[in-house]
N, C-alpha and C positions, 0 to 999 in steps of 0.2 A: 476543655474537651473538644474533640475535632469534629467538623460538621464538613458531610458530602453532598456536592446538588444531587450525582449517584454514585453507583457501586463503580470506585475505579475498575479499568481493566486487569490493573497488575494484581487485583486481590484475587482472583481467576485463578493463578498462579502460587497462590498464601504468600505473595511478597510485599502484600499492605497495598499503600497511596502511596504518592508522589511525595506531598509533604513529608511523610516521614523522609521520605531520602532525603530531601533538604535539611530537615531538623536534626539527623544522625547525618550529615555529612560524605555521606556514603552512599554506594549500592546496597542493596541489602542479601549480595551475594555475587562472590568474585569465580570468574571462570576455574582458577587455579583451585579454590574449594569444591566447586561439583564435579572438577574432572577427578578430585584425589577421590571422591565419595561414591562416583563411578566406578574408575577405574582402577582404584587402588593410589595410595600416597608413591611418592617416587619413583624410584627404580622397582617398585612390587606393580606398577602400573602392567593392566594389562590390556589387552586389545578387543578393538570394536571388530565385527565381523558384520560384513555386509553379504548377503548371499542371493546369487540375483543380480551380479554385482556388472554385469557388462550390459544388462539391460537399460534403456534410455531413464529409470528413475533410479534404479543401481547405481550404475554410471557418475547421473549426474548428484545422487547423493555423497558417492565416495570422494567425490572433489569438494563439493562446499563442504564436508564432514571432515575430510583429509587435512584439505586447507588448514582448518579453523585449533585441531589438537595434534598435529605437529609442533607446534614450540609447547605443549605439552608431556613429547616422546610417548603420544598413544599411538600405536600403529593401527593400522588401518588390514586386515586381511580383507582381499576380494574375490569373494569365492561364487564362484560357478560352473556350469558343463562343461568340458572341453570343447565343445563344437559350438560355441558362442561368442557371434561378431566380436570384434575388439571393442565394445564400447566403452572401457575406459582411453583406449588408446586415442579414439575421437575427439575425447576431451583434453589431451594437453596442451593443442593450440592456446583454446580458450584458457588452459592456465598461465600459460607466458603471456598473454595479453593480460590480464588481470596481475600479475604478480612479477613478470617478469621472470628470464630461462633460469637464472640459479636458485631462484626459491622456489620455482615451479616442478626444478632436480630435485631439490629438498623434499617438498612434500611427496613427489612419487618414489622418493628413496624412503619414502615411510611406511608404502602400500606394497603389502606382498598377497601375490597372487596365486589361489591357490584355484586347482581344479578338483570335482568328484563328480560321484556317478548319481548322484540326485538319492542315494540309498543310504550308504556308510559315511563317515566324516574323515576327511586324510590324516593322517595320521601327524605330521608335521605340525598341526594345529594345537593340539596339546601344548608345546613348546611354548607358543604367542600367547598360553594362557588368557582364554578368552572369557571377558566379562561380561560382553553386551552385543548381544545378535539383534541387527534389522533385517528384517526378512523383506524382498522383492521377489519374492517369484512367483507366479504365474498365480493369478485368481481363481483354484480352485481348493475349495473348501478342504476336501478329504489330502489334498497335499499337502497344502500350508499344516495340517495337525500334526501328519508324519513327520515334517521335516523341523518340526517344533520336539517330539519325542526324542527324534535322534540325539539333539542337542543337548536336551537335560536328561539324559543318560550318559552322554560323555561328559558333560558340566552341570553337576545338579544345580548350582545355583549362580548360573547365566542368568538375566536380564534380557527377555525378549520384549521385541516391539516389531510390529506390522506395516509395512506402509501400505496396506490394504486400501482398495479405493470403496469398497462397499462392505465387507462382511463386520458385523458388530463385534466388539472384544469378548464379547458372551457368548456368540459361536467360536470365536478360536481359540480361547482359551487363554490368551494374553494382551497385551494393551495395544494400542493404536497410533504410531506417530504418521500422518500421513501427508507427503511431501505437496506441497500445492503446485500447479502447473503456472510459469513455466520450469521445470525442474531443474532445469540447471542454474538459475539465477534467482528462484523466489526465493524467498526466504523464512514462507511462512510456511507453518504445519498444523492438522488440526490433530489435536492429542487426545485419548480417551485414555485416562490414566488418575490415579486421586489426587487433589489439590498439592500435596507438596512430593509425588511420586520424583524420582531423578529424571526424566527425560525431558518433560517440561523446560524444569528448572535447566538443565544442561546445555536448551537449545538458546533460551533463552541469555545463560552468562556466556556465551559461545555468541550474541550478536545478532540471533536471530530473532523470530515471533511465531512464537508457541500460542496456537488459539485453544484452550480445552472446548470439547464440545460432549455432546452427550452419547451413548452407547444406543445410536438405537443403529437399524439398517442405513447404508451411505452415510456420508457426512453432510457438512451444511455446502460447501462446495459443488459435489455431486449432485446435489438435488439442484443446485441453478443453474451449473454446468449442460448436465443431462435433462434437465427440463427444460431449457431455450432449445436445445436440439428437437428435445423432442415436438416441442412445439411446431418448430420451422419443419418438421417431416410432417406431421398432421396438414399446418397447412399448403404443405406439396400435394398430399393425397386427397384433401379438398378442389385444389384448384388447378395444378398441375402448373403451377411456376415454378422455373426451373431453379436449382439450391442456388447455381449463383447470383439470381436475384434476388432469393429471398436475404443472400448476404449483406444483400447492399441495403437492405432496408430495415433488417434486424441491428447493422451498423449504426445506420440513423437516428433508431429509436434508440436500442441502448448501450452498445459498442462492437466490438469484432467479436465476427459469429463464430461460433464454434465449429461449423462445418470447415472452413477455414483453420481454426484450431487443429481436428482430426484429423487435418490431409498434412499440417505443418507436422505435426509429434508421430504421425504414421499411423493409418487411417485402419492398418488391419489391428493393431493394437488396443488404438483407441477406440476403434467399434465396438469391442468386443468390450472393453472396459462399460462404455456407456449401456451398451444392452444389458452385462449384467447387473449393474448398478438402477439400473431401471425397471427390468425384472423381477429382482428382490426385492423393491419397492413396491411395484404394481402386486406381487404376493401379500402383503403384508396390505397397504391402503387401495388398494381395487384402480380402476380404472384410469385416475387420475394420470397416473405413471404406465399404461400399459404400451410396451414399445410398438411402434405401427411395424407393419408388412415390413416397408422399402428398408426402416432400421434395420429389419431382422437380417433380410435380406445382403444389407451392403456389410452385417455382422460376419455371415457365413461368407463370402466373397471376398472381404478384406477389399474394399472396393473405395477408393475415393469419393469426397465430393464434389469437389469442386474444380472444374476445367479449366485449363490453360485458355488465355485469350483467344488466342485464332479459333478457340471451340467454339464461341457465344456467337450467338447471329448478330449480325451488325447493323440490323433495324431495330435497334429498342427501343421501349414503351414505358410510360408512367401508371402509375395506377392515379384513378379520380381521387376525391378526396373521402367520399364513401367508402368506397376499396380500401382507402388506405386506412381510414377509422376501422374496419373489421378486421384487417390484417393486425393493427393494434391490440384490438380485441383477442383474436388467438394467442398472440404471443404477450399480452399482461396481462389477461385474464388468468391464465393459467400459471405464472410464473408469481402473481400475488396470493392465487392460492394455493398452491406451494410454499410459499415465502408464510401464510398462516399456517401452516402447519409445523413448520420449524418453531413459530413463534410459541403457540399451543405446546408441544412438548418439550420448552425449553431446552431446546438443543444447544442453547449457547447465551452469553451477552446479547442483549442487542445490537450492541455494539460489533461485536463478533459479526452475527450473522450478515448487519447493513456490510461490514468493509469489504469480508469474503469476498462478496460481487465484486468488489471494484478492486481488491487486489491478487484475486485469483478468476474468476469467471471473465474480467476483463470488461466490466462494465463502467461506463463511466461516472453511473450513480447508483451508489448502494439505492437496494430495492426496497427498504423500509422507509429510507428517507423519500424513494420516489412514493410513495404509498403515504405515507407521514403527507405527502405536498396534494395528493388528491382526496385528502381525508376520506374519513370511516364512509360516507356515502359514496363519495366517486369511486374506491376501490370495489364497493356492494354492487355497485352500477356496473362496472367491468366485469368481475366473476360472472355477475347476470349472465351478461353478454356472450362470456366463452363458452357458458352452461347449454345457450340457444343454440351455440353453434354446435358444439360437442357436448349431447346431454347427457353421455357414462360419465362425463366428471362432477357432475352432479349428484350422483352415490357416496360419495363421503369424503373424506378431507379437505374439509372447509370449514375453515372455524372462526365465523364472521366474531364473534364474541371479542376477540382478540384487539379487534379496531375500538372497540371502545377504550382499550388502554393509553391510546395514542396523545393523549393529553398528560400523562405521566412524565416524569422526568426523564426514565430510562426509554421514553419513546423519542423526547422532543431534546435529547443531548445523544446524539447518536456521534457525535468526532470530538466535542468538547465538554470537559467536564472543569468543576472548581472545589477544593477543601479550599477549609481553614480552619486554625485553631483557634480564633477568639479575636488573633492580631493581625496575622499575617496570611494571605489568602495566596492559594493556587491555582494559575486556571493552564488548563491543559489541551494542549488538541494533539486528538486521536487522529490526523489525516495529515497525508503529506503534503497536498495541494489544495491553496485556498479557492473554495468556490464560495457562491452566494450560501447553501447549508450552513457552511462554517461559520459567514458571516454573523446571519442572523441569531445561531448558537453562542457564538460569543457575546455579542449583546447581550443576549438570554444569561449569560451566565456572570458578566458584569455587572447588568443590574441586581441578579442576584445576591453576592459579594456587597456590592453596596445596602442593599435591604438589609444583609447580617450585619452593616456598620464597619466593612472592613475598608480601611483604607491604604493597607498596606499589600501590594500584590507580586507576586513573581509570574509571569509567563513564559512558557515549558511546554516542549513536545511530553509527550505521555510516559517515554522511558516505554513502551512497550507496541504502538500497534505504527509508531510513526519512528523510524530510524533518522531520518531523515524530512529535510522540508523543503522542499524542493521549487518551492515558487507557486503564483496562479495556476490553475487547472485552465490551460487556456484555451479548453471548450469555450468557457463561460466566454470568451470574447466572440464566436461565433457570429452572434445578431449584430454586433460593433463593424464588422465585415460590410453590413448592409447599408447601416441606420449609423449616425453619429450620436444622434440622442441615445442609442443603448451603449455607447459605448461612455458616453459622460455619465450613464445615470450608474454604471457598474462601478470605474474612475470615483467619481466621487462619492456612495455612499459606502464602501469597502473604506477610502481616507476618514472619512465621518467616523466609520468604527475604528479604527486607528489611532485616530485622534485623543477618541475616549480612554487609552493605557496611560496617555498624557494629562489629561483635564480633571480625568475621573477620580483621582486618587494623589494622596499627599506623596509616596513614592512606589514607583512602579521597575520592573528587574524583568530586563527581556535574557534567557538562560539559553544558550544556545551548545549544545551536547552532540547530537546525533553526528553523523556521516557528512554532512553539508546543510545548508541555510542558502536558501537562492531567491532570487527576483523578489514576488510578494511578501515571500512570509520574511525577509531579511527588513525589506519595506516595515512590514509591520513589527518587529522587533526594534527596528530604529526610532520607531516612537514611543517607546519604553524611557523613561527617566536613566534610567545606566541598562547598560548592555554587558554582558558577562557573557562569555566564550571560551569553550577548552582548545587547548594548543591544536590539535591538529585535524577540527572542525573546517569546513572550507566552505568559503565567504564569498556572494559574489552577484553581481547586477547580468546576466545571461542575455538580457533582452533584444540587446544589440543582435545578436547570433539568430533572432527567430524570423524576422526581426521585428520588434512597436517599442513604445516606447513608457518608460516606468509608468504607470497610473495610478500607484499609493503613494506620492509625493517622493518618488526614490530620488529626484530630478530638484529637489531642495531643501528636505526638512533633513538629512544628513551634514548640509552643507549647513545649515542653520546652527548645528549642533556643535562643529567645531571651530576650531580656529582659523587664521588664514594659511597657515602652513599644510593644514590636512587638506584642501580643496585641491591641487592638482591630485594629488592623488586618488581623491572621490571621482573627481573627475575621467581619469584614468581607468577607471574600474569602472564607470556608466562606458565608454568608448570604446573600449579593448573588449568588455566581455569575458577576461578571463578570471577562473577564483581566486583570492589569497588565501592562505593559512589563519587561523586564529592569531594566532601568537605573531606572526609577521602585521595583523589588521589592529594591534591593540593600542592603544592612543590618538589614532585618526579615524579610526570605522567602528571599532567598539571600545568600551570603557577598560576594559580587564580582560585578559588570558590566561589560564593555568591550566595544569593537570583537574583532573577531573574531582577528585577531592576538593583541592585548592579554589576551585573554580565555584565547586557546590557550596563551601564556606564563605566564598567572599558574598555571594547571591544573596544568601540568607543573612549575613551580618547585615547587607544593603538595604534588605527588604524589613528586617525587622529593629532598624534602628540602633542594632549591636555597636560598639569599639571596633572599629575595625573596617567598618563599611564603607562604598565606595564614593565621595562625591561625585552629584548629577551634573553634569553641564549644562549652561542656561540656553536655553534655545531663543535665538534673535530672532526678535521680531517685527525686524524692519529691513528695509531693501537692503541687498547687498550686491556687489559689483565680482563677478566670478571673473578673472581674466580668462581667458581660450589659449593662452601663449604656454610651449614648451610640451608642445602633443602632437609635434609632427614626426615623432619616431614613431608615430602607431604604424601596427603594420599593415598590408593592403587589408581590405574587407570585402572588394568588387563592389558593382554600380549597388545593389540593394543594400550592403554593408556601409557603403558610404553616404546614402542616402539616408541612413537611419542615426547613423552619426550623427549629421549636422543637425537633424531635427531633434535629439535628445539632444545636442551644446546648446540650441534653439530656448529646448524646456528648459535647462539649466539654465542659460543665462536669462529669462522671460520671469523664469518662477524666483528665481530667489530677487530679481530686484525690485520682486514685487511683497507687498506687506503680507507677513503670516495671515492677515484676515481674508485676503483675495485670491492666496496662491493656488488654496484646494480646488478651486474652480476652474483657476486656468491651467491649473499642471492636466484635467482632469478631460477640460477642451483639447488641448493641445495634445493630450497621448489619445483620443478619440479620432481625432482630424488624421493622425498618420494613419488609420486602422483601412482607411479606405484608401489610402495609395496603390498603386502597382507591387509596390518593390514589399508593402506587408503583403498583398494579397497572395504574390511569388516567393513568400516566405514558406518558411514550416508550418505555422499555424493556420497561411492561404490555404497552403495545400492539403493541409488536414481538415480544413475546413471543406473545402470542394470533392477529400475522398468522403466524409460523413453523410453532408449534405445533399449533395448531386444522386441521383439515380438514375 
């Protein structure tokens, strides 16, 4: 019988755990099945209608939509006003850059455009035999009904969905798929629809992530979205700092402001979006959500927020450290209690709710997890605080009760989770970028495994909230910019848990699926006993390009692993910076390549002992001598690219001729010591670091 630390995410969805997909060798559902169950089998397939469709979430839905069932022959109709911008047309750039000009003709030769009068339905539509309306147009209640009636009078039994930003499925009388910001490229949706309803499921075998959440007013997005806004307008109308400093400091604490957001996606839109979604809130839980004045205000105006440079005075100011602790205070007092409320009416996973922030609100740490890290009193402490400063939020929606759960599994695994069945164990993360959370979750969830006595393990993205894994979150290198001690002490206890996929367990299976595997988490899949990879997964050491240098042993324990023929090559890939392919990386960078079936079989025979499974390679554990010769066709990098080269061929040849017992230390010294160079600091990660941090 199968045992969970917790409730996987994909069960959200009724498509079980992870494990099961390992043990059935399969997905537990293939696009070409929910599109025939949608849309009809074959040539009876009929068509998606998007309505609203030139609009910036129209738009940008009909292309990622378009895209994704075109080599299904569903057409795509896009229907809207006549007197409405071209915004599909906007979007074919970004299709030829994505896909390239004859697939990008492809799919727009899929999409037919149709116009009406917002009343009757054209008549041509009949024809395209429509199965499945998303509706985008305009947020008002008594239209979205009408424009819901017309449809199932001409189509009694269409399939509507909403991408509504606030109205509950219970005022409109159908279900909820609601596209996350930024629209043209997220990929997630929050769905109010029943566990195994087709839209979920559709978006989900289509590549995307489908979060269900619960039917009440707004969604989990909206409420963090609209509630860091609102916050920063409160405390404009406290103190009269102007929004583009409140950006910089809302940046600081917990990433790019939304004001920012509103002026980027078009600020008379999005105004309007946020007042009502705040509105219908503030109806429903009082004061908490009541939008201020200047909101309402820059509502009815269609008014920007935030000024071009030459607008800002050019004597700026910090705030003391007082200032700044209250500024804190408005903007997470209020945004934790919020984030209790969501939690209180279980609007979602927790899981769910923590990522939301950080992969639609744009925060760089889910909010539960930051709340998880101040525990049950320092978050009481906060609320306190925003309650002294604004005492109407202190009338209700605050449901301190909630913090006492935070000891629970579904509190303290918020990116990583683990099944097993008895033998063979799963451990999974929910996040696409390793920070410290992840770290210490993974421990949490090895030691786990090991408590059940499992010694046999596979590690795995989730199959559902993580597509991809895309390397360190290289905030977390921030204080390393400073201090060399934080950058050894991140270096090496991140290797320390790395370590343990290798140490911990008789054999261990790093399964590498998604879209890409980069920097960290590729690091930390290489310390996995076998490595297992689908064909056209893409592989790759980036670090060079930011630039620092590997600090999960990328700089040796790969080289340990293989022979002497794979090492230029390793090599090659720490220098160059560019990906490989799975199936091109298989017997020098990972163990095994195949199609995704193939791949899921060979894992599981690895992991569980079966005929079939793949030998480990022994990892040396003694010095080894990496030559540098036969790497001067790289091509240029300029001074800071070339600078970072030498000092990772530096780590490579330092770390590996150094014994496996010493190397963790000095791969860990030596990717620390470049963090404070010039050529990092004039990197991507200096310079994101200086727009964060600086105000």
């Amino acid at each position: 019988m199968s045992r969970t630390l917790r409730e996987p995410t994909l069960s959200t969805l009724g498509l079980g755990g992870v494990l099961n997909i390992f043990k059935a060798g399969r997905l537990p559902l293939t696009a070409e099945e929910t599109v025939s169950r949608v849309f009809g089998p074959g040539k009876e397939r009929g068509a998606l209608v998007i309505s609203g469709a030139n609009g910036i979430v129209g738009a940008g839905k009909t292309m990622q939509l378009g895209s994704r069932l075109e080599p299904f022959g569903v057409r795509v109709v896009a229907l809207d006003l006549p007197g409405a911008p071209d915004g599909i047309g906007r979007q074919y750039p970004g299709l030829v850059r994505a896909f390239g000009r004859e697939q990008a003709d492809r799919i727009m030769a899929g999409i037919v455009r149709l116009s009406y009068d917002g009343k009757s339905l054209p008549a041509e539509l009949a024809a395209l035999r429509p199965r499945f309306l998303l509706e985008a147009i305009p947020e008002i209640l008594e239209l979205k009904k009408a424009h819901y009636a017309a449809f199932r009078a001409a189509f009694p039994q269409i399939k509507i969905r909403s991408v509504t930003s606030g109205f509950p499925s219970s005022e409109l009388g159908v279900g909820v798929a609601h596209p996350a910001f930024p629209h043209e490229i997220n990929k997630v949706w929050e769905t109010v629809e029943p566990a195994k309803a087709p839209m979920g499921r559709l978006l989900w075998s289509l590549g995307m992530v489908p979060v269900p959440v619960s039917d009440h007013w707004s969604f989990i997005l909206d409420v963090l979205f609209c509630g860091i806004t609102l916050a920063g307008t409160r405390y404009h109308e406290a103190g009269n700092m102007p929004y583009w400093k409140i950006d910089k400091y809302v940046r600081r604490l917990l990433g790019p402001n939304p004001f920012r957001a509103h002026d980027a996606i078009g600020a008379a839109g999005a105004n309007f979006l946020t007042w009502s979604c705040l509105h219908h809130l503030a109806g429903t839980y009082g004061d908490l959500f009541q939008p201020t004045d200047d909101l309402v205000a820059h509502k009815e105006a269609g008014q920007g927020w935030y000024p071009p440079d030459h607008f800002r005075p050019l004597v700026d100011w910090s705030l003391d450290r007082d200032d700044e602790e209250r500024f804190n205070d408005w903007m997470l007092g209020s945004l934790y209690q919020m984030s209790s409320l969501l939690v209180h009416e279980r609007r979602g996973h927790l899981s769910h709710i923590n990522i939301m922030g950080e992969l639609c609100a744009q925060l760089r740490r889910g909010v539960l997890a930051r709340m998880r890290a101040e525990g049950p009193e320092g978050v009481r402490r906060r609320v306190e605080a925003y309650h002294r400063l604004h005492p109407g939020a202190a009338g209700g929606a605050w449901h301190p009760g909630v913090l006492e759960e935070m000891d629970t599994p579904a509190w303290r695994q918020l990116y990583v989770n683990a099944e097993h069945d008895g033998k063979v164990g799963i451990l999974t993360l929910g996040r696409e970028s390793y920070n410290a959370d992840v770290d210490a979750e993974l421990n949490r969830a090895v030691d786990w495994l090991k408590g059940e006595g499992i010694e046999r393990v596979i590690l795995t993205g989730d199959f559902h909230l993580s597509t991809q894994l895309v390397g360190a979150d290289t905030s977390e290198f921030y204080p390393a910019l400073e201090r060399e001690e934080d950058g050894v002490r991140v270096a090496a206890s991140w290797s320390r848990t790395a370590r343990r996929l290798h140490d911990d367990f008789k054999i261990s299976v790093g399964f590498i699926h998604g879209k890409r595997c980069l920097g960290g988490m590729l690091e930390l899949m290489q310390h996995c006993h076998v490595v297992v990879a689908t064909e056209e997964a893409s592989l790759g050491f980036p670090e060079v390009t930011l630039p620092v240098v590997p600090g999960m042993e990328g700089c040796h324990w790969p080289f340990r692993k293989r022979g002497k023929e794979a090492w230029p090559k390793l090599l090659r890939l720490l220098l160059e910076g560019r990906p490989v392919a799975g199936k091109a990386a298989a017997g020098w960078l990972v163990d095994h390549a195949a199609p995704l079936e193939s791949a899921l079989a060979a894992a599981w025979k690895t992991a569980a002992g079966e005929a079939g499974g793949l030998p480990a390679p022994k990892v040396q554990a003694g010095a080894l001598d990496i030559p540098a010769d036969g790497l001067a066709d790289l091509p240029p990098a300029g001074p800071a690219g070339e600078e970072a080269r030498a000092a990772i061929a530096e780590c490579v040849r330092r770390a590996c001729a150094t014994p496996l017992s010493e190397a963790l230390e000095l791969q860990a010294s030596l990717s620390a010591r470049f963090m404070l160079t010039d050529a990092c600091r004039k990197g991507r990660v200096g310079q994101d670091y200086s727009r964060t941090v600086q105000v």
